[in-house]
C-alpha positions in Angstrom: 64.7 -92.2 -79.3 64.1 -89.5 -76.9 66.0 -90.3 -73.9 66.1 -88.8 -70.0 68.1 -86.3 -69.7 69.2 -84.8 -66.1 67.1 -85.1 -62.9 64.5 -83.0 -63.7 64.8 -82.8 -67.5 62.6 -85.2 -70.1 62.6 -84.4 -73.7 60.1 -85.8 -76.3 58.6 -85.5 -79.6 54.8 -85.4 -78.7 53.1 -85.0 -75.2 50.4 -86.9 -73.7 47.6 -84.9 -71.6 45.4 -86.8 -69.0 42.0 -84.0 -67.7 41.1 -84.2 -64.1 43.7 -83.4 -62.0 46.0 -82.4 -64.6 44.8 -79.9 -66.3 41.3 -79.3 -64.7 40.8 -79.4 -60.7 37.7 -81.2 -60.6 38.1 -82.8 -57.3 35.1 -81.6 -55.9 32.5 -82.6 -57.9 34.3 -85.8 -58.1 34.0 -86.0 -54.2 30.4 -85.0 -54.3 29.2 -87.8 -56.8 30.9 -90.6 -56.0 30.3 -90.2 -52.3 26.2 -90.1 -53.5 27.1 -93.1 -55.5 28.9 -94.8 -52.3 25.8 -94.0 -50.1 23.7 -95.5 -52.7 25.4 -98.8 -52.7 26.1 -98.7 -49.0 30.0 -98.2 -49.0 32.2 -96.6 -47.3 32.8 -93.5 -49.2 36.4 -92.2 -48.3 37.4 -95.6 -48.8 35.6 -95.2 -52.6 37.5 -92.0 -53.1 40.7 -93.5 -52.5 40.3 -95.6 -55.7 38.4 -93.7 -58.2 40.8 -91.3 -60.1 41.8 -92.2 -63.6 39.9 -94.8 -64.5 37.1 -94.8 -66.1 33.3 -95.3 -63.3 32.6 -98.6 -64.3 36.3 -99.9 -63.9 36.4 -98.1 -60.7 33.1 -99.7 -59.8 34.2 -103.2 -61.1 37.3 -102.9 -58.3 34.6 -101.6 -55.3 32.2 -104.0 -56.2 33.9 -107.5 -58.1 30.9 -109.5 -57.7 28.4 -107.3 -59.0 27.5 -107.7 -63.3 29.4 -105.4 -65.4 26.0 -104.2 -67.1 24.9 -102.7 -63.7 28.2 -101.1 -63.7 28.4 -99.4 -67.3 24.3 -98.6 -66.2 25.7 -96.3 -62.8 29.0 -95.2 -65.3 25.7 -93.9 -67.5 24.5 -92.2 -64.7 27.3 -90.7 -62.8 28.5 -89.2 -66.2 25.6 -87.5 -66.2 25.4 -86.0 -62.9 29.1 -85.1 -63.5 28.3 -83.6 -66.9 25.9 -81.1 -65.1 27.7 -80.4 -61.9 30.6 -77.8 -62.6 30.4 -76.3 -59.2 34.3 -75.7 -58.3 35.6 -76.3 -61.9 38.7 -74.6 -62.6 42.1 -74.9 -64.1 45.2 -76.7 -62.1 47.1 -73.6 -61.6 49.4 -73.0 -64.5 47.2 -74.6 -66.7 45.8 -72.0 -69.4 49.5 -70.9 -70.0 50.9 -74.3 -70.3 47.8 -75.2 -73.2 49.0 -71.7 -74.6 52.8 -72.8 -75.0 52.2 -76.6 -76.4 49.2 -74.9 -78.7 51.7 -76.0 -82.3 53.4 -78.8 -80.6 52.2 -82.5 -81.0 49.7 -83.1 -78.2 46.3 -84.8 -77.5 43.9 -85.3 -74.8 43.4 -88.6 -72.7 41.4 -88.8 -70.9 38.9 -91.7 -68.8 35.9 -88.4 -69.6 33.3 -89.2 -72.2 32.8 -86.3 -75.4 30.5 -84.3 -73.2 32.0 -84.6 -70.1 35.3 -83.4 -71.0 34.1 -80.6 -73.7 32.3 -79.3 -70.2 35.0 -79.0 -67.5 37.1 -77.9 -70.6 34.8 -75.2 -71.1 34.4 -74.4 -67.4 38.3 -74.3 -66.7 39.0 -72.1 -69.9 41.2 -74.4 -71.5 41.9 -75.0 -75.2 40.6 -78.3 -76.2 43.4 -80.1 -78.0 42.6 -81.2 -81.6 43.3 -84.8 -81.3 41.2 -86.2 -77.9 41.1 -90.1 -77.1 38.0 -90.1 -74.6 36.5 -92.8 -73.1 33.8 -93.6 -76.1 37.4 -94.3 -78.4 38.6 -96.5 -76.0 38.1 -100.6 -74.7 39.6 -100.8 -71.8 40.4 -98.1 -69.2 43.0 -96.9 -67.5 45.6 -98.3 -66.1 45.7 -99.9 -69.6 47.7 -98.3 -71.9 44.7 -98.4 -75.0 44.4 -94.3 -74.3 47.6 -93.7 -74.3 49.1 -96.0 -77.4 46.4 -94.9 -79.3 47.2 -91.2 -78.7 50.7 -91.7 -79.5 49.7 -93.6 -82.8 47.5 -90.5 -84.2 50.1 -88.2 -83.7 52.2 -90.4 -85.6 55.2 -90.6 -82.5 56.8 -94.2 -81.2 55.6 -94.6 -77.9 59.1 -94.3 -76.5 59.0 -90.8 -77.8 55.9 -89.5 -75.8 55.6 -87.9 -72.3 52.7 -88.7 -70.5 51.1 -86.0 -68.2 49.2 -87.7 -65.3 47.7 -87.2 -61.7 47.1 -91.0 -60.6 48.2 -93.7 -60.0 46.1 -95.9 -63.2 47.1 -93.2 -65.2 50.7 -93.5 -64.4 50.4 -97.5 -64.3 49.0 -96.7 -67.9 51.5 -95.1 -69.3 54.6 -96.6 -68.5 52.6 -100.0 -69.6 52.7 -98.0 -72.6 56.4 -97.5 -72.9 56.4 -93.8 -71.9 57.8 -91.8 -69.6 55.4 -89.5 -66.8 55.5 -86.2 -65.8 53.2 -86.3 -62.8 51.5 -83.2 -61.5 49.7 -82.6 -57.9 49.9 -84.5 -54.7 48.3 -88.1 -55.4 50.8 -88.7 -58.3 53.8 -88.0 -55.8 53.8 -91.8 -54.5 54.1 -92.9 -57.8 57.4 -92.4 -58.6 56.7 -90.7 -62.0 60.1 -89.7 -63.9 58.7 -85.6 -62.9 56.9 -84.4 -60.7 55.5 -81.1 -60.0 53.5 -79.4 -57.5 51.3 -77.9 -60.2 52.0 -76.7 -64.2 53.4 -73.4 -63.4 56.8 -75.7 -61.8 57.7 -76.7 -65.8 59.2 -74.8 -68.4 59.0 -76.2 -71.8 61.5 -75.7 -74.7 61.6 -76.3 -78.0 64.2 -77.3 -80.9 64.7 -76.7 -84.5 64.3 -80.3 -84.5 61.3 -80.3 -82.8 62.6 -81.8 -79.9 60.5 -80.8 -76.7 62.6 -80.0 -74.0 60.4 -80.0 -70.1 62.1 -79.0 -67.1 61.3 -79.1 -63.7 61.4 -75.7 -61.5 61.0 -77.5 -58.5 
């Protein structure tokens, strides 16, 4: 089993990628919908924003709103997918992004993300990233994040034991999610900080990543 090497060393077999945040800076367009949404339903909306990164809108509507029926929520999800889906305003790469997608391009890796198909294929496409072959969106998924469906299920295409899989995250249901899934986190940007993920880094250009003969993937923290 891969195991934790020093302080800021992991090694693994296969990694793990979650999208906004992580790869893709989307945080604006984020702030920009769900603060419509919050006005809509008359919430307070920096008190929405606090809770909406990684999981998928309608769980993140289910917490803000527990009394309301979950068919009105996947309706809004519908919606705010939508408005997301066109609004790319400010979409760009977490710095260190295109180089890291460059070095893990023949490594095992997939995408997981709380995005449906055609969000993700857009702020992809607007951040200039390589979309990994193997992508476990929120269409191929039950439950959302912090569960660890994504995540297991990632892990179970590539063909890697759970235990063997680093999970790159930005949030705090992603991180819940993957160490529910047995894995170990490299956590990347400020919100993931209080999380105590096993890594962190200020952005993707703070890692360096090795590999073996065995195919052992080696990441290590600059910072």
């Amino acid at each position: 089993m891969a195991a934790t090497t020093p302080a800021q060393q992991l090694t693994a077999r296969a990694l793990l990628l979650d999208m906004d945040g992580t790869l893709v800076n989307s945080d604006a367009v984020v702030e920009r919908c769900w603060r419509r949404w919050a006005d809509r339903q008359g919430l307070d909306a920096d008190a929405v924003l606090k809770v909406v990164h990684g999981r998928q809108g309608y769980a993140t509507m289910a917490v803000l709103l527990p009394d309301r029926p979950m068919a009105e929520n996947h309706a809004d999800n519908a919606v705010l997918l939508a408005e997301e889906t066109a609004d790319l305003d400010g979409v760009v790469p977490v710095a260190g992004a295109p180089a890291f997608m460059d070095a893990i391009t023949a490594l095992p890796h997939a995408l997981v993300t709380s995005a449906d198909v055609p969000l993700s294929r857009a702020r992809m496409g607007a951040a200039g990233l390589r979309m990994p072959e193997i992508q476990v969106t929120a269409e191929r998924v039950g439950a959302s994040k912090p569960d660890p469906e994504g995540f297991l299920k990632g892990a179970a295409e590539l063909g890697v034991d759970p235990a063997d899989c680093v999970v790159f995250e930005d949030s705090e249901a992603g991180i819940q999610a993957g160490r529910a899934a047995g894995m170990r986190i490299v956590g990347v940007g400020p919100r993931a900080a209080a999380f105590a993920p096993d890594i962190h880094v200020a952005d993707l250009t703070e890692l360096r990543i090795e590999t073996a003969e065995d195919g052992t993937i080696t990441l290590t923290a600059s910072a």
